[in-house]
LUMVEXLUM-344586 format. One record per residue: y, x, z of N, C-alpha, C in turn; residue in three letters. Coordinates in steps of 0.05 Angstrom, whole numbers. Layout:
<site><n_y>Y</n_y><n_x>X</n_x><n_z>Z</n_z><ca_y>Y</ca_y><ca_x>X</ca_x><ca_z>Z</ca_z><c_y>Y</c_y><c_x>X</c_x><c_z>Z</c_z><resn>ALA</resn></site>
...
This chain:
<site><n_y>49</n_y><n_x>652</n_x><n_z>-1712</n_z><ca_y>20</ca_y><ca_x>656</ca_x><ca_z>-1711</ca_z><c_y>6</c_y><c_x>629</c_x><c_z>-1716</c_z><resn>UNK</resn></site>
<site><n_y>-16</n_y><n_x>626</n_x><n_z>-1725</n_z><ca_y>-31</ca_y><ca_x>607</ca_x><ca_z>-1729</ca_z><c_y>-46</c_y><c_x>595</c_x><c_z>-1710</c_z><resn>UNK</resn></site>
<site><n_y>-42</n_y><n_x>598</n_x><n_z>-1681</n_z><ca_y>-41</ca_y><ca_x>581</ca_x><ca_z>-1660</ca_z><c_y>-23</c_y><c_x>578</c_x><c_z>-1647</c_z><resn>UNK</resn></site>
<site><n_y>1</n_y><n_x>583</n_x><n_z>-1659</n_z><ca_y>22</ca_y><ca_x>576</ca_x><ca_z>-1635</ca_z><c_y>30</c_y><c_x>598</c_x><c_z>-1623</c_z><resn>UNK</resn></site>
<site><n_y>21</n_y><n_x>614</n_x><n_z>-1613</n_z><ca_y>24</ca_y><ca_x>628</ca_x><ca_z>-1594</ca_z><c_y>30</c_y><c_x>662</c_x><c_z>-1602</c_z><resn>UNK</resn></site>
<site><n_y>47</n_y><n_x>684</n_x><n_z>-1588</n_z><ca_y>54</ca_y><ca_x>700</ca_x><ca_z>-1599</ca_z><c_y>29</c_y><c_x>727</c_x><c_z>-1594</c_z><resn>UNK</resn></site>
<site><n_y>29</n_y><n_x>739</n_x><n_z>-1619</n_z><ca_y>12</ca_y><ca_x>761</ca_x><ca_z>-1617</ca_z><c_y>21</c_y><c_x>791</c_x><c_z>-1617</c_z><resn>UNK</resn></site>
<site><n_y>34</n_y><n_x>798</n_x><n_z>-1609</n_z><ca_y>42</ca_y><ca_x>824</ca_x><ca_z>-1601</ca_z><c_y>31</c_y><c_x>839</c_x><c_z>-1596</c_z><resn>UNK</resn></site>
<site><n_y>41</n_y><n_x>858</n_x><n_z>-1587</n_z><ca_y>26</ca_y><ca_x>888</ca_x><ca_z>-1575</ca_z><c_y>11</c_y><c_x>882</c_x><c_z>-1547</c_z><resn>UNK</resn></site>
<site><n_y>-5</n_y><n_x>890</n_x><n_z>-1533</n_z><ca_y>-21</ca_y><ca_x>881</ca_x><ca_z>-1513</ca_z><c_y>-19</c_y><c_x>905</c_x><c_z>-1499</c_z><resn>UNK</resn></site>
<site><n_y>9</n_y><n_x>910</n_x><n_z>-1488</n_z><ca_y>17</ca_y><ca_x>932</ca_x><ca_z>-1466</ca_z><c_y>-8</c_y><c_x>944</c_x><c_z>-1449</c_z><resn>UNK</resn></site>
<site><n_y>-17</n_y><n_x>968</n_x><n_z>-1448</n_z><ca_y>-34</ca_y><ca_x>978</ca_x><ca_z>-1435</ca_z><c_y>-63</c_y><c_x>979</c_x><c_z>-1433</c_z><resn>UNK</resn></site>
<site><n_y>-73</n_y><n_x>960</n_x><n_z>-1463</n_z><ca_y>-95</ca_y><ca_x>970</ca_x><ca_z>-1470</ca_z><c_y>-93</c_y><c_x>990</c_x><c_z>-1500</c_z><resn>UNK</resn></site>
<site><n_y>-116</n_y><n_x>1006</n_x><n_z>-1492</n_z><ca_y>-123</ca_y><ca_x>1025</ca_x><ca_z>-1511</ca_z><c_y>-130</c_y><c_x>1015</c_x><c_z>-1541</c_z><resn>UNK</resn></site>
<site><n_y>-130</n_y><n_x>1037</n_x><n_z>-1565</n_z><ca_y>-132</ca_y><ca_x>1023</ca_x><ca_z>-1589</ca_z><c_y>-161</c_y><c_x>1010</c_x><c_z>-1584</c_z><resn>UNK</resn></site>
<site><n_y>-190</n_y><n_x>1028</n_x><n_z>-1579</n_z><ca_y>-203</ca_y><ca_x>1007</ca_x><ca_z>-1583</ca_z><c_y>-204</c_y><c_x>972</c_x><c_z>-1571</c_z><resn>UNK</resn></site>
<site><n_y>-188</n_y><n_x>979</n_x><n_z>-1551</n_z><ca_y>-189</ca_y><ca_x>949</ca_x><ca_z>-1531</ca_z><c_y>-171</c_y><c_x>922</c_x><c_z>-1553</c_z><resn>UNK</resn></site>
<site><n_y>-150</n_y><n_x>935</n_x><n_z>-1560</n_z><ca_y>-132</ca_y><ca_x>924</ca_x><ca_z>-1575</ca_z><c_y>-142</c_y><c_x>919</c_x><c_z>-1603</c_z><resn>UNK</resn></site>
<site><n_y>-171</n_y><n_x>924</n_x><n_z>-1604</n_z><ca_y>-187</ca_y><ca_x>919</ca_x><ca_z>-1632</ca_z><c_y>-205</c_y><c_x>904</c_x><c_z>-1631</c_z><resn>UNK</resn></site>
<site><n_y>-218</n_y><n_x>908</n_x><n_z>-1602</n_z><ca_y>-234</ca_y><ca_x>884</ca_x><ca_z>-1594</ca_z><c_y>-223</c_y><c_x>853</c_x><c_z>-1585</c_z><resn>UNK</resn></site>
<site><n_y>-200</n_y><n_x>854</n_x><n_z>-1580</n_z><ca_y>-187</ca_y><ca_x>827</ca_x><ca_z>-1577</ca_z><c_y>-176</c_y><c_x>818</c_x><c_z>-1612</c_z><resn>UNK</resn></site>
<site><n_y>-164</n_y><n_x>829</n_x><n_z>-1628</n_z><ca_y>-163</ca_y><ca_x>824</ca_x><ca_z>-1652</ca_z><c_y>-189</c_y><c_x>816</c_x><c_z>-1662</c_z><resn>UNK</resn></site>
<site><n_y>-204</n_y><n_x>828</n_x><n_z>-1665</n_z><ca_y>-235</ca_y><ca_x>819</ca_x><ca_z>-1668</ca_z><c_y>-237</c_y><c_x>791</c_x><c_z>-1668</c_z><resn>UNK</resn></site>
<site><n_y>-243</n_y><n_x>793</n_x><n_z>-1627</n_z><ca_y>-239</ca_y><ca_x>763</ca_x><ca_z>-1625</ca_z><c_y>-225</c_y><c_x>742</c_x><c_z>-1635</c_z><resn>UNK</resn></site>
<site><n_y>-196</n_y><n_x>751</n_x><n_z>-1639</n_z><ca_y>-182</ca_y><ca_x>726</ca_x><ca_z>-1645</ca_z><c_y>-196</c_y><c_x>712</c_x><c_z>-1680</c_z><resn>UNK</resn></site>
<site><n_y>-193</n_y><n_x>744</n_x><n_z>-1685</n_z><ca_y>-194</ca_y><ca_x>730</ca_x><ca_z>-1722</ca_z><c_y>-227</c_y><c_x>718</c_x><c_z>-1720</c_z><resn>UNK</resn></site>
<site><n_y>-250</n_y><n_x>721</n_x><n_z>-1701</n_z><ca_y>-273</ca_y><ca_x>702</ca_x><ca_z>-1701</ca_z><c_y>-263</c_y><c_x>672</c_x><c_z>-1688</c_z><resn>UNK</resn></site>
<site><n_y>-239</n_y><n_x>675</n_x><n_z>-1672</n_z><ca_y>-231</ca_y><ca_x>646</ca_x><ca_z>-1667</ca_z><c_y>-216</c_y><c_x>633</c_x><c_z>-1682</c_z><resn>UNK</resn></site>
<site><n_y>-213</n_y><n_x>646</n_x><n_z>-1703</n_z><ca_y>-187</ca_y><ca_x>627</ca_x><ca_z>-1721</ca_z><c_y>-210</c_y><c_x>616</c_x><c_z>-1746</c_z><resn>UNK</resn></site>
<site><n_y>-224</n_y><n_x>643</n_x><n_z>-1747</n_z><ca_y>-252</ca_y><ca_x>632</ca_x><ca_z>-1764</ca_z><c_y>-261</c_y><c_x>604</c_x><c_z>-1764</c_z><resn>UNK</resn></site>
<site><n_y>-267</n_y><n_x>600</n_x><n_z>-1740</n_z><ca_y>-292</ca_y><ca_x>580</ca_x><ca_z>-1723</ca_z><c_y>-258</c_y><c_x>553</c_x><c_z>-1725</c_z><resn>UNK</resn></site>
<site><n_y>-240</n_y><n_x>560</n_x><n_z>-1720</n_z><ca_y>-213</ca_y><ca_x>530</ca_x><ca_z>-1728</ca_z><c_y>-219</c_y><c_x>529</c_x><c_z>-1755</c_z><resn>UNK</resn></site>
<site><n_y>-222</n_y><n_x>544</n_x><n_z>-1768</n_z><ca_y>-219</ca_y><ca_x>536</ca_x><ca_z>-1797</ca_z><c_y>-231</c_y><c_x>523</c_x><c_z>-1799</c_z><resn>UNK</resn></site>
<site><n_y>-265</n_y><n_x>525</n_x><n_z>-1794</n_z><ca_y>-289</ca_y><ca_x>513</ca_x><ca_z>-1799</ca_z><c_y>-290</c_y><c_x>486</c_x><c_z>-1779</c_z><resn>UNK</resn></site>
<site><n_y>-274</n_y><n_x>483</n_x><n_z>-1769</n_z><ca_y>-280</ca_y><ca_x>462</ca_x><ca_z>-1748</ca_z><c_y>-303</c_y><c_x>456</c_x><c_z>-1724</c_z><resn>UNK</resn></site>
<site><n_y>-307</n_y><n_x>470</n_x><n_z>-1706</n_z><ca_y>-327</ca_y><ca_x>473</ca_x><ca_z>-1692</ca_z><c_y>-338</c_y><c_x>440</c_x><c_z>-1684</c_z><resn>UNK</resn></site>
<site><n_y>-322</n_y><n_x>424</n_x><n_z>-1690</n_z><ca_y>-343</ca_y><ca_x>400</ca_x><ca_z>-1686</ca_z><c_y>-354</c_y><c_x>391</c_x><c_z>-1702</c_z><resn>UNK</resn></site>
<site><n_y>-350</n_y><n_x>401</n_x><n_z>-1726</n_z><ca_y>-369</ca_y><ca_x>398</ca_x><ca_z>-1747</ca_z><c_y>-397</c_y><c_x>421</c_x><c_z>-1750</c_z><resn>UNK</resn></site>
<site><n_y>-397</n_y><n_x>440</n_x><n_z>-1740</n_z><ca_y>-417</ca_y><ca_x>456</ca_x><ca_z>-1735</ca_z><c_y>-436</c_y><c_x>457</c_x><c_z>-1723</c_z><resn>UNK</resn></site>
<site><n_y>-462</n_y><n_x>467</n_x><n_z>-1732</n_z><ca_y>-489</ca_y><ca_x>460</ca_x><ca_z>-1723</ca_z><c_y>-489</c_y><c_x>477</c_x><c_z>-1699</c_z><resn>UNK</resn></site>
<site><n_y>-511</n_y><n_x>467</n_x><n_z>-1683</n_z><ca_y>-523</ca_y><ca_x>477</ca_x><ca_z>-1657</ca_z><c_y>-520</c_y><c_x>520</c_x><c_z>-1654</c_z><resn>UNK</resn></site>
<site><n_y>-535</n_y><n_x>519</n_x><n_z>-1681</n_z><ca_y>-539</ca_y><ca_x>550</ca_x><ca_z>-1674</ca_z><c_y>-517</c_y><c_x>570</c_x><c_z>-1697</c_z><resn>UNK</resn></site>
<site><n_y>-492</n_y><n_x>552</n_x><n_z>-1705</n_z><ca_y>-466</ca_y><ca_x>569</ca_x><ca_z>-1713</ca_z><c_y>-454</c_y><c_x>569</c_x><c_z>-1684</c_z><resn>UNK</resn></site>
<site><n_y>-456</n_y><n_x>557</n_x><n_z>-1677</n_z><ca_y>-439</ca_y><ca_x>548</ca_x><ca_z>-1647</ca_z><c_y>-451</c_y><c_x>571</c_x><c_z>-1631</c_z><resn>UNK</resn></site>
<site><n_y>-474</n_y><n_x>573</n_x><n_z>-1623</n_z><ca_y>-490</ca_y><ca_x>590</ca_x><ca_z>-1611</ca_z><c_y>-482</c_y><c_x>619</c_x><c_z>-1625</c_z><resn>UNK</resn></site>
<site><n_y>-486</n_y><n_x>621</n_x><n_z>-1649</n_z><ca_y>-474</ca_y><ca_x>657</ca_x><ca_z>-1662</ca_z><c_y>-446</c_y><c_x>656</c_x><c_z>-1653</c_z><resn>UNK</resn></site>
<site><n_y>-434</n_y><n_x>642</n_x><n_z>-1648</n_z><ca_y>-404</ca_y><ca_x>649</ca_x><ca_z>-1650</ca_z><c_y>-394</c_y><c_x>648</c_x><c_z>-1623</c_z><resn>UNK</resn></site>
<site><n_y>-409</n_y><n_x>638</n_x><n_z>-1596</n_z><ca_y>-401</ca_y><ca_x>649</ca_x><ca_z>-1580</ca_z><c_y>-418</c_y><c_x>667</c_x><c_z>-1567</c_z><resn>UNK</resn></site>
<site><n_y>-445</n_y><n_x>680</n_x><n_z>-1581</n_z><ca_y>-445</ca_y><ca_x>697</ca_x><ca_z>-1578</ca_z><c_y>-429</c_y><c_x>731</c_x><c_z>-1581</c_z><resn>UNK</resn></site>
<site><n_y>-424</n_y><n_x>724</n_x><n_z>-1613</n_z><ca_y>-407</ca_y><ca_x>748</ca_x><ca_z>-1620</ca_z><c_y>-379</c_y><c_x>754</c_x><c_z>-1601</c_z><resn>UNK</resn></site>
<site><n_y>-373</n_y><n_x>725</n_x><n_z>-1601</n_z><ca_y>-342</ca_y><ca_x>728</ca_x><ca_z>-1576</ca_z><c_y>-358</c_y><c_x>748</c_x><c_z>-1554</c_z><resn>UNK</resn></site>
<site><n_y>-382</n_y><n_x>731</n_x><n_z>-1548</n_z><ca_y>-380</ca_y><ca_x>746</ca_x><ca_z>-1530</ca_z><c_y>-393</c_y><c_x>771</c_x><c_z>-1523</c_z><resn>UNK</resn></site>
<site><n_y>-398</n_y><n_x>782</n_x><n_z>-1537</n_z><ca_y>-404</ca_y><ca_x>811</ca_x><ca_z>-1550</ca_z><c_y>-382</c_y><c_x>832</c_x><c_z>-1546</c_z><resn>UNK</resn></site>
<site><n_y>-361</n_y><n_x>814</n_x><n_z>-1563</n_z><ca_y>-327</ca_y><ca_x>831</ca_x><ca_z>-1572</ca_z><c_y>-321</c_y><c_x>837</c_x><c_z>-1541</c_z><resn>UNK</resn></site>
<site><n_y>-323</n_y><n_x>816</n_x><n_z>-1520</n_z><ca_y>-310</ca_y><ca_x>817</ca_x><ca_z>-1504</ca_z><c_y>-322</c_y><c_x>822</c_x><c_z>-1474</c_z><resn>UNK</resn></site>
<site><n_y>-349</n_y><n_x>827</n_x><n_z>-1481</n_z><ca_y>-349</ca_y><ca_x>828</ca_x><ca_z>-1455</ca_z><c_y>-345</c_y><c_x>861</c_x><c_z>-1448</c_z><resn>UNK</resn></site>
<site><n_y>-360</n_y><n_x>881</n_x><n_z>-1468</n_z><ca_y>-349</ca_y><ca_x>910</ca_x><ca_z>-1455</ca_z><c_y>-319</c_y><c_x>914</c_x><c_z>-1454</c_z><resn>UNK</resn></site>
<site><n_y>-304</n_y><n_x>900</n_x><n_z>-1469</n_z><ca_y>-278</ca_y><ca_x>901</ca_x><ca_z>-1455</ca_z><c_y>-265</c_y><c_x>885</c_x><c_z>-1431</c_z><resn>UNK</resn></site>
<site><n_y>-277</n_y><n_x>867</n_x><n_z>-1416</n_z><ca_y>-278</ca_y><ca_x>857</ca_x><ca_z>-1391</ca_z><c_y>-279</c_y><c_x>885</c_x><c_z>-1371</c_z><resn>UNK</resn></site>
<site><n_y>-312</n_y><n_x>887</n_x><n_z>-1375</n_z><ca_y>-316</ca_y><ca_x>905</ca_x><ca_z>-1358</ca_z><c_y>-294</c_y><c_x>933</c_x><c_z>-1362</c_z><resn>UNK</resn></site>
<site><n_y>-288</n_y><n_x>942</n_x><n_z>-1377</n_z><ca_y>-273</ca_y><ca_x>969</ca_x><ca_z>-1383</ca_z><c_y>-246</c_y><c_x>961</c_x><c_z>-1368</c_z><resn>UNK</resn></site>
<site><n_y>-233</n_y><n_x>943</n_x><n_z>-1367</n_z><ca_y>-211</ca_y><ca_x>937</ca_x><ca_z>-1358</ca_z><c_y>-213</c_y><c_x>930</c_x><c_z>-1334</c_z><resn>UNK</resn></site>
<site><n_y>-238</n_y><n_x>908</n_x><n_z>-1323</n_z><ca_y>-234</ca_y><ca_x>909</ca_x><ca_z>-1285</ca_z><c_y>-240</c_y><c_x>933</c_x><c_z>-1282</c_z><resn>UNK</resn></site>
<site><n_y>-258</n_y><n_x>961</n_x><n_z>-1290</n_z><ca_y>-271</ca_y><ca_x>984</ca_x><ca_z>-1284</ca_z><c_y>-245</c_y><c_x>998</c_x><c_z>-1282</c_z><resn>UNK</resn></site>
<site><n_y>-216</n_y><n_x>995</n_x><n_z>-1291</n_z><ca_y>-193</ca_y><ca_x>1009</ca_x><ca_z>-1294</ca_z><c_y>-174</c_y><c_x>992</c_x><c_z>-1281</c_z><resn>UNK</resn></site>
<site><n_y>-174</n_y><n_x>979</n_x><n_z>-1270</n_z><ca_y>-159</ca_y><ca_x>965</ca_x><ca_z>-1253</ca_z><c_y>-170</c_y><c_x>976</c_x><c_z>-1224</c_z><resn>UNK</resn></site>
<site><n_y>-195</n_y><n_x>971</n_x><n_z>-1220</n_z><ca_y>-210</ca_y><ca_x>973</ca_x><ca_z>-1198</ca_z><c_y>-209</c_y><c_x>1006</c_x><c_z>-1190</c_z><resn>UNK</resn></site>
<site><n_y>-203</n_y><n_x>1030</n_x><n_z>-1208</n_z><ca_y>-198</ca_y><ca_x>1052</ca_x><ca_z>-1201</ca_z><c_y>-168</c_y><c_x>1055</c_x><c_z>-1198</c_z><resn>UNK</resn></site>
<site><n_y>-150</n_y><n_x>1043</n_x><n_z>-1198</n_z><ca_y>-115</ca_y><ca_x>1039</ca_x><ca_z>-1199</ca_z><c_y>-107</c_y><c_x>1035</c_x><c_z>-1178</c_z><resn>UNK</resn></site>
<site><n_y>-126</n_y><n_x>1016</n_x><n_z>-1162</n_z><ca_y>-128</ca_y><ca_x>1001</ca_x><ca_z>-1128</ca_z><c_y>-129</c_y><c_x>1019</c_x><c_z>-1112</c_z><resn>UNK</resn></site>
């Protein structure tokens, strides 16, 4: 993988969940390419917005399914 690190299957989330972290990744590999320290104030600002867009209804969906498991 192009950080190092392995990307596999993500045991026990659902396809959409498993699409919203893909999402994410490929907006983080984006933002390496481009070098985020070379980037202006408000690319920096869109891009962790969108992260955090991708990711936050899947936060919540997953403690909300954890928290019914308990």
């Amino acid at each position: 993988m192009p950080d190092g690190r392995p990307h596999g299957p993500l045991p026990g989330l659902t396809a959409w969940q498993r699409a919203a972290v893909d999402f994410a990744r490929q907006d983080l590999q984006s933002a390496r390419r481009e070098h985020l320290a070379t980037m202006d104030a408000a690319s920096l600002t869109l891009l962790v917005e969108r992260l955090r867009g991708r990711l936050h209804g899947l936060l919540d969906e997953i403690t909300e399914h954890d928290c019914e498991r308990s």
